[in-house]
N, C-alpha and C positions, 0 to 999 in steps of 0.2 A: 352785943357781940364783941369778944375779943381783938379778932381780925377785921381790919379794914377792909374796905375795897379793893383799896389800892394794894394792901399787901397781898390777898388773895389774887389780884392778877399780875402782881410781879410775881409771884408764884408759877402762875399756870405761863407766862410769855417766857418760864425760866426753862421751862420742858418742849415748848412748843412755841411755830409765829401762830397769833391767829388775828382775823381780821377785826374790825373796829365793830361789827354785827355780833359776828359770834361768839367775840370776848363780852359782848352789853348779855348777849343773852343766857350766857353760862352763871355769869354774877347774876342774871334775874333769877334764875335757877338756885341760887342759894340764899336767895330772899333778901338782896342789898334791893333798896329802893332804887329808885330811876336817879333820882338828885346823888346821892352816893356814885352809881355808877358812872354818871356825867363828868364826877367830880374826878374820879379818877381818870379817864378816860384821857379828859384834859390833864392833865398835869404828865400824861403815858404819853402821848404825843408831843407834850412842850421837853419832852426827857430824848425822845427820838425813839422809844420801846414803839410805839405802833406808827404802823406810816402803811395805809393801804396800797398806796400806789406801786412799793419798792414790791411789797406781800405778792401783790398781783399781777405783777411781772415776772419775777420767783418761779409762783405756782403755773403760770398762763404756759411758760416755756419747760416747765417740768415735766407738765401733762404731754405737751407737743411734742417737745422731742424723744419721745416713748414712744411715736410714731406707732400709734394704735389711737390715735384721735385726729379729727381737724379741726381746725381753730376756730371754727364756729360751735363746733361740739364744744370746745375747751371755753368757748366764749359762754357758753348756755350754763355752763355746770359753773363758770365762775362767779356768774349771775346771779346762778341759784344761793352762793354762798355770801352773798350779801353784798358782793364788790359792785364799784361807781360802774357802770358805762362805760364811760370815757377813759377810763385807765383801760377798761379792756378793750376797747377801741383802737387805743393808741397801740396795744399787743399786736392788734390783728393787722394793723399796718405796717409794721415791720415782717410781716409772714409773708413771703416771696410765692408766687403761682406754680413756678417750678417744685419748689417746697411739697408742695402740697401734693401735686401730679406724684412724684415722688411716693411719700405717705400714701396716696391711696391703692399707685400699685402695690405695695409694699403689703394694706391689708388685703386686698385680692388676692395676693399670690398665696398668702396664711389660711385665706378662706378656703378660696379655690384655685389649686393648684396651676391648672390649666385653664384661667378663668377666659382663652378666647374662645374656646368651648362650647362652651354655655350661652341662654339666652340674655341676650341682650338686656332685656326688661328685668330678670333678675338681677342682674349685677346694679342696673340701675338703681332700682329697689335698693340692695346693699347699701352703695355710697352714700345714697340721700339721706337714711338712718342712721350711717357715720358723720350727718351733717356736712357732707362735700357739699361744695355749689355745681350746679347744675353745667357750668365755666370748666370746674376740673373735671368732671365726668366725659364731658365732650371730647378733652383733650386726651383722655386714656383709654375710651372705647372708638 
């Protein structure tokens, strides 16, 4: 192969951040070995190009403050994309309860207009599947 590793994902971090998962698995996707992509990987962090934690704090409050998610939902989907735990962890503890109560009237009123309305047990239903805790739900119904 022509292209390295490495050049192919200074390449791709030149268009986009991506995490230290989904950059391994995009190069596995173009048939670099594991040791190749290691190789780069390290030398993309000893440079400052990937740094999960800056990424997933980034992304954690990009989603949030879209205020059509809670930050356990933001937590789940960041999860999924390969970030530590504990970086998202540390997200979720900077997210105020206020915050939140906020956010979730915020989707009720998008959903349902006049959500005091309605039964109760649906709205509950609602939040829980937006991932509210059971904490903010109490505090909005």
């Amino acid at each position: 192969m022509n292209n390295t590793a490495l050049k192919i994902a200074v390449n791709m971090l030149a268009k986009r951040d991506y995490s230290i998962v989904e950059l391994s698995n995009k190069l596995l996707q173009k048939s670099y070995t594991s040791d190749e992509i290691n190789k780069a990987i390290i030398v993309l962090k000893q440079k400052g190009y990937l740094d999960d934690a800056s990424l997933c704090e980034k992304l954690f409050f990009k989603y949030y403050q879209t205020h059509k998610y809670s930050a356990n939902y933001v937590a789940k989907k960041l999860l999924a994309q390969g970030f530590d735990e504990n970086d998202i962890l540390n997200n979720i503890d900077k997210v105020e309860l206020s915050d939140e109560v906020d956010i979730a009237k915020s989707i009720l009123r998008k959903k349902y207009s006049n959500f005091i309305e309605y039964d109760k047990e649906i709205l509950v239903k609602f939040l829980l599947n937006k991932g509210f805790s059971h904490q903010t739900i109490e505090n909005i119904l």
